[in-house]
VOSE-727355 format. One record per residue (C-alpha): x, y, z. Coordinates in steps of 0.2 Angstrom, whole numbers, padded with zeros to 4 digits, always signed. Example, Ala and Ser with C-alpha at 12.3 -4.5 7.8 and 13.67 -1.06 7.14 Angstrom:
+0062-0022+0039+0068-0005+0036
//
This chain:
-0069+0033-0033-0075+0014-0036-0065+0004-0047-0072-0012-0053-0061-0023-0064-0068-0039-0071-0066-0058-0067-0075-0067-0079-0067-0079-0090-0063-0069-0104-0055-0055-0093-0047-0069-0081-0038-0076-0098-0034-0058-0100-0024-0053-0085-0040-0049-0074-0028-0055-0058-0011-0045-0062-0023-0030-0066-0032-0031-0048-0014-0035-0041-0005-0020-0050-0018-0008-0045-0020-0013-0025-0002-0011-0026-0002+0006-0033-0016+0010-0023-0008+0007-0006+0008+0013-0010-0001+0031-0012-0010+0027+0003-0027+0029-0007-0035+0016+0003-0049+0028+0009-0052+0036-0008-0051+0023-0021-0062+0006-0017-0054-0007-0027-0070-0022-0033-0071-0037-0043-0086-0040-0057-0091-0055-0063-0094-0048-0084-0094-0032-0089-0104-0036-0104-0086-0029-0113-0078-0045-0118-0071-0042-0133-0055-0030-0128-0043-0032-0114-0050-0034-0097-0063-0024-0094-0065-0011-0080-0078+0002-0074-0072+0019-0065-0088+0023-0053-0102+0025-0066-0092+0029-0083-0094+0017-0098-0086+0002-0096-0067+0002-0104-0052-0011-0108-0037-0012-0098-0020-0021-0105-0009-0026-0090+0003-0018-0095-0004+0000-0097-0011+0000-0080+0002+0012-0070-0003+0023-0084-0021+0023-0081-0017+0024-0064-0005+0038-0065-0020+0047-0078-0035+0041-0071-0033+0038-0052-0021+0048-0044-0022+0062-0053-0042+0061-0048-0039+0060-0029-0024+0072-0028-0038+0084-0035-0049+0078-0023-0036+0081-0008-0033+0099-0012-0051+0104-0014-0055+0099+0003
//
């Protein structure tokens, strides 16, 4: 899983930096570091909402620092925990 979070100006202004910071914490926490590859983008092209982040090659989406252990929780872990059990 790639997750690509945005750190152009809008986003930066946004909370670009605690989103990256909440997520690599979450991320190494679970020990996801070989499943999830965390990446910084310069613009989206989604500046409008909250920051903007990609998962792999899903439509770009906002993110509120605060709802990001949500997404995580939703959209991360439960993903590679699936992925765990397969293989």
């Amino acid at each position: 899983m790639i997750i690509q979070v945005c750190i152009g100006s809008a986003c930066h202004l946004k909370g670009s930096y605690k989103v990256i910071q909440t997520l690599k914490g979450l991320i190494e926490a679970e020990r996801l570091e070989d499943r999830v590859i965390l990446k910084s983008s310069f613009c989206l092209g989604a500046c409008s909402g909250a920051v903007s982040i990609q998962v792999d090659d899903n439509p770009v989406e906002p993110l509120h620092p605060e709802e990001v252990v949500r997404f995580f929780e939703d959209r991360v872990k439960g993903v590679t925990q699936c992925e765990i059990h397969r293989v």
